[in-house]
ROSE-4610 file (N, C-alpha, C; in Angstrom, 1 decimal, always signed):
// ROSE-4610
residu = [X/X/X/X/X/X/X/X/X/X/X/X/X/X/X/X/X/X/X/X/X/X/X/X/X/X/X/X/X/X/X/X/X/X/X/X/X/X/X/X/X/X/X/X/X/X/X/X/X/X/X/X/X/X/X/X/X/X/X/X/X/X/X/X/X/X/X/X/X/X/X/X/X/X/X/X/X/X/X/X/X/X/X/X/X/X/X/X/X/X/X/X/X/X/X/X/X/X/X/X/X/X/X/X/X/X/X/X/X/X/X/X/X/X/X/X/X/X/X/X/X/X/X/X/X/X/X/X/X/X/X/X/X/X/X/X/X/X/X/X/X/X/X/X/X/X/X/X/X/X/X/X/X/X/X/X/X/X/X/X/X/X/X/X/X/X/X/X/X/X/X/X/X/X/X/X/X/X/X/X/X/X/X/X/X/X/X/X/X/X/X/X/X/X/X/X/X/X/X/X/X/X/X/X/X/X/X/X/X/X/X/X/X/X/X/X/X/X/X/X/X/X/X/X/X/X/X/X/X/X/X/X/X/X/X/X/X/X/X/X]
num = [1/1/1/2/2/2/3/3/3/4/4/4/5/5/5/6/6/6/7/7/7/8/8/8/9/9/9/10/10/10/11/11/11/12/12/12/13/13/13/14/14/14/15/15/15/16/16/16/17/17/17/18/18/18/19/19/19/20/20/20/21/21/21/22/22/22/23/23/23/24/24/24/25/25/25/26/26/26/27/27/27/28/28/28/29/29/29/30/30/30/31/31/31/32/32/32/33/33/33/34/34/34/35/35/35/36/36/36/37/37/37/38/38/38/39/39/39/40/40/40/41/41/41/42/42/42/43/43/43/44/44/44/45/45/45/46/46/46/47/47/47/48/48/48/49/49/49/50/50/50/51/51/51/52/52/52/53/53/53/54/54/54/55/55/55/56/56/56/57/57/57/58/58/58/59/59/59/60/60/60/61/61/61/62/62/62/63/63/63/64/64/64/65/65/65/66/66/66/67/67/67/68/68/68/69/69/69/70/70/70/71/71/71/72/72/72/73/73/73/74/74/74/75/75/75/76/76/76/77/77/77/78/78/78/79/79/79/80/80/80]
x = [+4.2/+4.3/+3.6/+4.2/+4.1/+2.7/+2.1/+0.3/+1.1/+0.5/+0.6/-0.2/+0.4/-0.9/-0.6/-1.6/-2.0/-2.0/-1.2/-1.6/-1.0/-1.7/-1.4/-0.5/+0.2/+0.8/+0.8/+0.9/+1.3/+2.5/+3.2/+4.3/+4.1/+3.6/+3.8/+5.3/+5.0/+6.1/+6.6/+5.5/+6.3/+6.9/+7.3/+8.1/+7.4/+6.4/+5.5/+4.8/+4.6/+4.4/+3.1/+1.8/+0.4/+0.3/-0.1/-0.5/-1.5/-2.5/-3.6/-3.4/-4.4/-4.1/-6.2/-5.3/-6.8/-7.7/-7.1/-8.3/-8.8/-8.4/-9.3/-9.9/-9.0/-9.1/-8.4/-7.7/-6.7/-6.0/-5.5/-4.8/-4.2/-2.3/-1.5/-0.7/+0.5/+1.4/+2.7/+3.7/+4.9/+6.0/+7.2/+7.9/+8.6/+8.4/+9.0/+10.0/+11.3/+12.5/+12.4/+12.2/+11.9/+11.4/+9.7/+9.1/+10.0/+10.0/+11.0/+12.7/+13.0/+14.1/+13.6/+12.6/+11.8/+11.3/+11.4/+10.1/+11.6/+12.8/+14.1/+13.2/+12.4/+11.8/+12.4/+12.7/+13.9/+13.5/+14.4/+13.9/+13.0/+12.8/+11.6/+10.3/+10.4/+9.0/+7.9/+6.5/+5.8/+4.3/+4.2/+2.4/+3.1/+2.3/+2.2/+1.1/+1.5/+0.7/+1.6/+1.3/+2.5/+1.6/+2.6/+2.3/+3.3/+3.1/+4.2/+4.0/+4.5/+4.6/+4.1/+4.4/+3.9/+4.5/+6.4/+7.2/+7.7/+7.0/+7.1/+6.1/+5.0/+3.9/+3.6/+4.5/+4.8/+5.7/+7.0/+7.9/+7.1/+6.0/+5.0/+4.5/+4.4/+3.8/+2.7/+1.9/+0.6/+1.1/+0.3/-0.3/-1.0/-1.1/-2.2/-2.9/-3.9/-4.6/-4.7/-4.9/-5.0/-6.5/-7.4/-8.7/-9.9/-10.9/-11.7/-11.9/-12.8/-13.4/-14.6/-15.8/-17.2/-17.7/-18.7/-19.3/-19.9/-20.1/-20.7/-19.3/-18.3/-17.1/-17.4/-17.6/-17.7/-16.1/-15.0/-13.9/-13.5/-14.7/-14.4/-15.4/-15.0/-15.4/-15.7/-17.5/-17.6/-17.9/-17.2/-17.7/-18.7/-19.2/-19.7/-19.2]
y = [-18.0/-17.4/-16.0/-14.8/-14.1/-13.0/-12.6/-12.2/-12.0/-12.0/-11.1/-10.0/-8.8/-8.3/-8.1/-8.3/-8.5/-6.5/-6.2/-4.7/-5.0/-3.9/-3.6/-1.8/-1.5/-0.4/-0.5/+1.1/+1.8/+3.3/+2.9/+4.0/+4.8/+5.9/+7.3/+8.2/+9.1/+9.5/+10.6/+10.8/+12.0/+11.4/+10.2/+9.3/+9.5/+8.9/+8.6/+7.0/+6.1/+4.8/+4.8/+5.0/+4.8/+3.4/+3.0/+1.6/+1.8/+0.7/+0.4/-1.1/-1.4/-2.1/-3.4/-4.1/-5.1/-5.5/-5.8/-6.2/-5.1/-3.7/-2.9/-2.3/-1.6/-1.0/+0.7/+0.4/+1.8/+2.3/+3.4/+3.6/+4.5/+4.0/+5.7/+5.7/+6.4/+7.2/+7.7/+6.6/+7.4/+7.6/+8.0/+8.1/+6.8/+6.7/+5.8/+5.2/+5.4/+5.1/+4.4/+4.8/+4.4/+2.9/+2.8/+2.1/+0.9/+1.0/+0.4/-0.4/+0.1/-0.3/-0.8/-0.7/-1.5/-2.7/-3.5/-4.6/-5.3/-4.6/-4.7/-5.1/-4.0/-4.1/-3.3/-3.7/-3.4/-2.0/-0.7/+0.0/+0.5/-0.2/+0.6/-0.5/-0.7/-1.5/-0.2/-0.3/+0.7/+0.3/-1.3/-1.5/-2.8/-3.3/-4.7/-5.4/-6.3/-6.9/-7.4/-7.6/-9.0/-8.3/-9.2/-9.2/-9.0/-8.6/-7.8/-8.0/-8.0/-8.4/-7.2/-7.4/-6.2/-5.5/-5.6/-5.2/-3.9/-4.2/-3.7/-2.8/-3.3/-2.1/-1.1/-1.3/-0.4/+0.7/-0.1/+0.9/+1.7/+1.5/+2.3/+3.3/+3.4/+4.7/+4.0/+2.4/+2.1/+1.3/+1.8/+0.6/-0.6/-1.3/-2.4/-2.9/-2.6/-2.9/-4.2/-4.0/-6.1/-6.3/-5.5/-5.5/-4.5/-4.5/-3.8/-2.9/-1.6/-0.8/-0.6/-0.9/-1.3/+0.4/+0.7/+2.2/+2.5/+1.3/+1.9/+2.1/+2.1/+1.6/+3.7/+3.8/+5.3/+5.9/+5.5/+6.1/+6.7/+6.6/+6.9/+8.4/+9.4/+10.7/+10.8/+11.3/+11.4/+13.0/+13.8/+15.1/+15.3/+16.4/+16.7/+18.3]
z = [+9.2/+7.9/+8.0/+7.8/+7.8/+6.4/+6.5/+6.1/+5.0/+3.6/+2.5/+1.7/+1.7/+0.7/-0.6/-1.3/-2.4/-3.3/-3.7/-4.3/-5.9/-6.5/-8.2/-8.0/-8.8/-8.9/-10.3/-10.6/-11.8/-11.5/-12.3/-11.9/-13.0/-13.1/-13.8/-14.5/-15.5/-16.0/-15.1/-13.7/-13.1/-11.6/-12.3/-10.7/-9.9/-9.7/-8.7/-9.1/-7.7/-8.1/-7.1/-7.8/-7.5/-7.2/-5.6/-5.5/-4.9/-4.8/-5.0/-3.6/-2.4/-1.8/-2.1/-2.9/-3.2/-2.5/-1.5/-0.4/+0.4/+0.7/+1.0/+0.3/-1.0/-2.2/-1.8/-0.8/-0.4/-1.6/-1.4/-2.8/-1.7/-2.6/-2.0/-2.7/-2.6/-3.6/-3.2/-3.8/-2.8/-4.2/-4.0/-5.2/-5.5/-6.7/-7.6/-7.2/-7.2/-7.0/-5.7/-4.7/-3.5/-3.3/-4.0/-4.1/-4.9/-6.1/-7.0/-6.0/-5.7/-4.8/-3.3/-3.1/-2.0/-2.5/-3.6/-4.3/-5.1/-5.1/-5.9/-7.4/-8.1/-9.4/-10.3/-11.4/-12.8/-12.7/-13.3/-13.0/-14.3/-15.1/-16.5/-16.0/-15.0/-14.4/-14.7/-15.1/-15.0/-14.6/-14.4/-14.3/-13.7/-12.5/-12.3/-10.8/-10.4/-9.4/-8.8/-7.2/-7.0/-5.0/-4.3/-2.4/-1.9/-1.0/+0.0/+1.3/+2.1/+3.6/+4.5/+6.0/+7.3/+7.1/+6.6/+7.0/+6.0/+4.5/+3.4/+3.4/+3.6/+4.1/+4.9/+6.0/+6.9/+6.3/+5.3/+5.1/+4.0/+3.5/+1.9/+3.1/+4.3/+5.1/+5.7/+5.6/+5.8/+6.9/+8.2/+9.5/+9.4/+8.9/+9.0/+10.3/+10.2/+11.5/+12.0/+13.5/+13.5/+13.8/+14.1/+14.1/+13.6/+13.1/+12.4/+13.2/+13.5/+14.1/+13.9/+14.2/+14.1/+14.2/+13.4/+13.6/+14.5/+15.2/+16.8/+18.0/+17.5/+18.7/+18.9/+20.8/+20.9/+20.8/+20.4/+20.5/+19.4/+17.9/+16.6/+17.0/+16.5/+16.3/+15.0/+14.3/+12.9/+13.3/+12.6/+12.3/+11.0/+11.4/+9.8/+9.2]
């Protein structure tokens, strides 16, 4: 069985569909239509919740990682 995630969206009057990913608390933003015909959601959808797969996630622009990155790992670069 393939992971689920759990996101809320709100789609805006300027076609854009704000989602929100719940268990990290990511937020991104892609256009409406897109999104909307990716989830096959009516098209006067404008607020909801629901889970989505790897494969759905990937296509919203997001990688899902398969493991954390700890603040000591020396491969992470913090600038200031």
């Amino acid at each position: 069985m393939q992971k689920q995630f759990d996101i809320r969206y709100v789609i805006t009057p300027d076609r854009l569909a704000h989602i929100t990913l719940l268990d990290s608390g990511c937020s991104l933003v892609v256009q409406a239509t897109f999104f909307r015909n990716l989830l096959e959601l009516h098209p006067r959808t404008v607020l909801g919740s629901t889970s989505i797969d790897h494969v759905q996630l990937r296509m919203l622009g997001v990688m899902p990682s398969r493991e954390e990155v700890t603040v000591h790992d020396t491969r992470v670069t913090v600038s200031a």
